[in-house]
C-alpha positions in Angstrom: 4.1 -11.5 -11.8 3.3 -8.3 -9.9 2.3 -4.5 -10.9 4.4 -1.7 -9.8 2.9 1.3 -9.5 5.0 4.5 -10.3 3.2 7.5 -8.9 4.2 10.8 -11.2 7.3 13.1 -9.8 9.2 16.1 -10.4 12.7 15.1 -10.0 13.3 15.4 -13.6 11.9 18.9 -13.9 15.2 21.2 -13.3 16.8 18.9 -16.4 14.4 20.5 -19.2 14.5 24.0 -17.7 18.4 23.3 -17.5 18.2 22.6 -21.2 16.2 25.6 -22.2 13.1 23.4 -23.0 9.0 23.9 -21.8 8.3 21.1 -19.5 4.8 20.3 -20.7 3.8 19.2 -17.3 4.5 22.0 -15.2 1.9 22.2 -12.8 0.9 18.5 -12.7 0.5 17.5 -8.8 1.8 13.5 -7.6 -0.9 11.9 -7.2 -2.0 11.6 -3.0 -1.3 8.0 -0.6 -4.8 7.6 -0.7 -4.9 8.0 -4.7 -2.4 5.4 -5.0 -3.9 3.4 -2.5 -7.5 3.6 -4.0 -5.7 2.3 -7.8 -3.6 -0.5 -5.9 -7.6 -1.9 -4.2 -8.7 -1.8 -7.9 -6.3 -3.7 -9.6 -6.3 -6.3 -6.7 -9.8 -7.0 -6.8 -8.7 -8.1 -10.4 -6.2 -10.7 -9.0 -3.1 -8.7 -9.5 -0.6 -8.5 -7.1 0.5 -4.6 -6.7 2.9 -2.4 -5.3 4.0 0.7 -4.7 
């Protein structure tokens, strides 16, 4: 078994302002390579085997 990591995006966003609606996370940033990178070395020191 493995994690996969899915790093936040905002290909979704132009749907809710499409349909009118507030899209509660305007302004939220992806997280950063070395974000992702820094999560994946934590949850392999556990034994997991990550990707992303």
């Amino acid at each position: 078994e493995k994690i996969e990591l899915l790093p936040y995006h905002e290909l979704g966003k132009h749907k809710w302002v499409a349909m009118g609606e507030e899209y509660k996370l305007d302004g939220v940033k992806p997280p950063k390579k070395e974000t992702m990178e820094r999560v994946k070395g934590i949850l392999e020191q556990y034994g997991h085997k990550v990707m992303f």
